[in-house]
matplotlib code that plots the C-alpha trace (Angstrom):
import matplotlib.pyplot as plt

x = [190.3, 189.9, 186.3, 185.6, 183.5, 179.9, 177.9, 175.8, 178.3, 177.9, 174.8, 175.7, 178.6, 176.4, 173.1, 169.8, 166.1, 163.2, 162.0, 165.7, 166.2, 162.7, 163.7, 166.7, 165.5, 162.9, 165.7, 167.5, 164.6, 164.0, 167.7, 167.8, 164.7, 164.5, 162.3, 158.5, 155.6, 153.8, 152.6, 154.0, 151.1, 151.0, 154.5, 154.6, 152.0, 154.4, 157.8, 156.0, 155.1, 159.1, 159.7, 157.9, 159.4, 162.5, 161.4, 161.9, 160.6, 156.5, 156.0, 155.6, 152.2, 150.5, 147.7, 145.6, 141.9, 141.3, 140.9, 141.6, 144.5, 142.2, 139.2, 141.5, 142.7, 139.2, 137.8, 140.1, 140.0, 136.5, 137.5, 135.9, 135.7, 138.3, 137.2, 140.4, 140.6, 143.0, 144.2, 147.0, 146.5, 144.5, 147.4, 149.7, 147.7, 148.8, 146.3, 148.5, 149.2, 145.4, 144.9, 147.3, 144.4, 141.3, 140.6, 137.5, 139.7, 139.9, 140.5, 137.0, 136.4, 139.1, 137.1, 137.9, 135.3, 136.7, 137.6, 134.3, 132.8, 129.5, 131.7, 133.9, 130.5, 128.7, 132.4, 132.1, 129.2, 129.4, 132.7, 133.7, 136.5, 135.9, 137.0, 133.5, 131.5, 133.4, 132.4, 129.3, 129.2, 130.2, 127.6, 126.5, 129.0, 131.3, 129.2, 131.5, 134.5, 137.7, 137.9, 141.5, 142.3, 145.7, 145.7, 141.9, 140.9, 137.5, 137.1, 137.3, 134.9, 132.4, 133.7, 133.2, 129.4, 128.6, 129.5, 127.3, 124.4, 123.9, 125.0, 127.5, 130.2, 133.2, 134.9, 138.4, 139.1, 142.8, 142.9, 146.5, 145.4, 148.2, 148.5, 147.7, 144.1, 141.1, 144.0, 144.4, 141.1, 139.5, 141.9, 140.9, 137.1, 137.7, 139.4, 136.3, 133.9, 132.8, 134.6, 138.3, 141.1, 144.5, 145.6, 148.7, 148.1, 148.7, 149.4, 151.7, 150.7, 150.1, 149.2, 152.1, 151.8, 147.7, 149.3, 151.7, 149.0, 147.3, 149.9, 151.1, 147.9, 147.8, 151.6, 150.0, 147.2, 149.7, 152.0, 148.9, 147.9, 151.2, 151.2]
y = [112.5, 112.9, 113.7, 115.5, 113.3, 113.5, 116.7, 114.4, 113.5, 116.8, 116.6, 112.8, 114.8, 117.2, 116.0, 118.0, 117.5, 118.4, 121.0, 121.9, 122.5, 124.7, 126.5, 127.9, 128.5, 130.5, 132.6, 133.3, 134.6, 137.2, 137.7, 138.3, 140.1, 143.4, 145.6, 145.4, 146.8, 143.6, 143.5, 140.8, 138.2, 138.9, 138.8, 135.0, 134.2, 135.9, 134.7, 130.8, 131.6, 132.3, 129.5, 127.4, 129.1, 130.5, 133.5, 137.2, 139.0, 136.9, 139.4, 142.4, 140.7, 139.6, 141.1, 140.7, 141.9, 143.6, 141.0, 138.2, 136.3, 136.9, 135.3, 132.5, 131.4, 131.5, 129.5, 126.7, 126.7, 125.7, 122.9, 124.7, 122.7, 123.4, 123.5, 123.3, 123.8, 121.2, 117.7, 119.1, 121.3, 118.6, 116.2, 119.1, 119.9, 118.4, 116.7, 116.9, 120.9, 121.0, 118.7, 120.6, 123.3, 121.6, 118.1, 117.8, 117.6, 114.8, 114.4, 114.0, 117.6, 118.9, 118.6, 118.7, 118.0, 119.1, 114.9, 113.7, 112.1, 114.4, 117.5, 116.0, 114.9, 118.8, 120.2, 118.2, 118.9, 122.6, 123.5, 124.9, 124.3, 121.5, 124.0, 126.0, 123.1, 121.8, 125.0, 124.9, 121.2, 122.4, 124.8, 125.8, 123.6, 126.9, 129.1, 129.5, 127.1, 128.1, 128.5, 127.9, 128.9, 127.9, 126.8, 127.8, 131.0, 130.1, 128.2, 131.8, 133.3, 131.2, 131.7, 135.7, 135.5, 133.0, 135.6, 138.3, 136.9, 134.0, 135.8, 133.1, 134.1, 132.0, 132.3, 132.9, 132.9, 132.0, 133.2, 132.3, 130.9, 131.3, 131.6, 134.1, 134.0, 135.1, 135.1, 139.1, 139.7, 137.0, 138.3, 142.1, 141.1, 139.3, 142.1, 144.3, 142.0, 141.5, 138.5, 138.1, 137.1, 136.6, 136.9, 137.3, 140.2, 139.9, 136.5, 134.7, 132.1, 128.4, 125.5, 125.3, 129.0, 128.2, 125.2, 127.8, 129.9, 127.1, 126.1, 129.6, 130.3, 127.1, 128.0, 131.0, 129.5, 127.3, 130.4, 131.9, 129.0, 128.8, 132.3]
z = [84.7, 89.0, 89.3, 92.5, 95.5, 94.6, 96.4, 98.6, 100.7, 101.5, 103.2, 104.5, 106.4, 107.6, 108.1, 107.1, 107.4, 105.4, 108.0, 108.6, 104.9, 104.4, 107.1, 106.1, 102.8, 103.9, 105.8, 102.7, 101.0, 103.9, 103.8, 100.2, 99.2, 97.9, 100.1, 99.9, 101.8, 102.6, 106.1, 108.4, 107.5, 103.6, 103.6, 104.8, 102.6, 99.5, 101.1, 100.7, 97.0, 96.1, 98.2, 95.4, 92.9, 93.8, 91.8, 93.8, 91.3, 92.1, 94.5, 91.9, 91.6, 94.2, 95.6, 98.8, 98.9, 102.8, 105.3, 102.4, 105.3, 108.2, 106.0, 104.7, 108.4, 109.8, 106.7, 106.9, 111.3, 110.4, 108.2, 105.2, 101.6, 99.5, 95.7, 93.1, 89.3, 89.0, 90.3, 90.3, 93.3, 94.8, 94.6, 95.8, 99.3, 102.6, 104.7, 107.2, 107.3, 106.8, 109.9, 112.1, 111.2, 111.8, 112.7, 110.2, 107.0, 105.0, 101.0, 100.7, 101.6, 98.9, 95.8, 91.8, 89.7, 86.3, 85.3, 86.0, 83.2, 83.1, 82.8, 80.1, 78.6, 78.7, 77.4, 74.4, 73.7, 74.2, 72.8, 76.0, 78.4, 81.1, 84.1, 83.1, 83.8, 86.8, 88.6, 87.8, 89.4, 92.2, 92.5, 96.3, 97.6, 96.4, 99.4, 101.7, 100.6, 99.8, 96.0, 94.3, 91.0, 89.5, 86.1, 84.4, 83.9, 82.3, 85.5, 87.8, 84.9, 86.1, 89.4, 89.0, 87.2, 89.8, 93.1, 90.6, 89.3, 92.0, 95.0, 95.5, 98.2, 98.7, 101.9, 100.1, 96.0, 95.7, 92.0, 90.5, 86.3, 84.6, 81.0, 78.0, 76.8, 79.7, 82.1, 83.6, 82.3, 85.0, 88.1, 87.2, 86.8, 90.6, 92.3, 91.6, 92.8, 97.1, 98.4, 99.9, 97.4, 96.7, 93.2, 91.2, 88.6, 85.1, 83.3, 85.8, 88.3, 88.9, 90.7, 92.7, 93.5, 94.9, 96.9, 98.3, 99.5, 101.2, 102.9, 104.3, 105.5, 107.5, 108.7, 110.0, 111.5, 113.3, 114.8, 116.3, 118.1, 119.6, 120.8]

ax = plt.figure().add_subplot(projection="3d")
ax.plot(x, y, z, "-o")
ax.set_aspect("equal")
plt.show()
């Protein structure tokens, strides 16, 4: 049997870079996407999400909180600390997006604390889920950081009692758990509460979704500086 030249030749034939390649993807997804009423900002913050997902049908749930891109871009000009509920997301962040932003970023100021040995210790103990306990390490250092959610909704529970018990106000809550138990329950309970967020209603969401939003935010960052 004649099997057909394999596809990368293709691509050999007609040469494509990364940023050549994301750049036309993103111009099929505005070419292809139903209509929406997300302003031009929100919009490239969604249009990034279905990027990492190649999913259309994301953008029936996100939400933005008023001001929530406007408090995102100014958090991360100043080099704010970026607290994540997974290594995941850690992992998944580019320094260098991050230092196109601001200078000050290093990984030292994206922090995870949910495998440190203490917090495994206290979840044992307690019964409760490590994500609880690696907010609460985190403590003040959550005042004004940028708080990303994209697997642990126990984690944005804390989160949530923290901003109304302790007065704790985080310059941005990305708050993307996915999953079926404490999952809409902990977005709803955010998007009643006074800090700026971006949140995917209802069960869906995920790391690479919180990465996403990161990294649009710093795109857009990057577009107004060349303006």
């Amino acid at each position: 049997m004649e099997h057909k030249a394999p596809l990368i030749y293709s691509l050999l034939a007609h040469p494509m870079d990364g940023a050549a390649i994301e750049a036309r993807s993103l111009a099929i997804i505005d070419a292809e996407a139903p209509a929406h009423h997300f302003p031009t900002a929100e919009w490239a913050v969604v249009r990034r999400m279905i990027h990492s997902t190649a999913d259309f049908a994301i953008a029936d749930c996100v939400r933005f909180s008023a001001g929530a891109i406007q408090a995102g871009m100014a958090a991360l000009r100043a080099g704010a600390p970026i607290f994540t509920d997974s290594n995941m997301i850690r992992a998944g962040l580019s320094l260098t997006r991050l230092q196109r932003v601001s200078s000050t970023y290093r990984q030292e100021r994206i922090f995870c604390h949910v495998a440190d040995p203490d917090v495994a210790a206290q979840s044992h103990a307690a019964g409760l889920p490590r994500s609880l306990f690696a907010v609460r390490r985190a403590g003040a250092a959550l005042d004004g950081a940028v708080a990303v959610f994209g697997n642990a909704p126990v984690a944005l529970l804390e989160l949530n009692r923290m901003v109304v018990e302790d007065g704790l106000r985080p310059a941005l809550v990305i708050a993307m758990p996915v999953g079926f138990v404490h999952v809409s329950e902990s977005k709803q309970e955010l998007m009643g509460l006074p800090v700026p967020w971006i949140a995917t209603e209802g069960r869906r969401g995920g790391s690479t979704l919180a990465v996403a939003v990161i990294h649009a935010l710093c795109e857009l960052c990057n577009l107004e500086e060349r303006r």
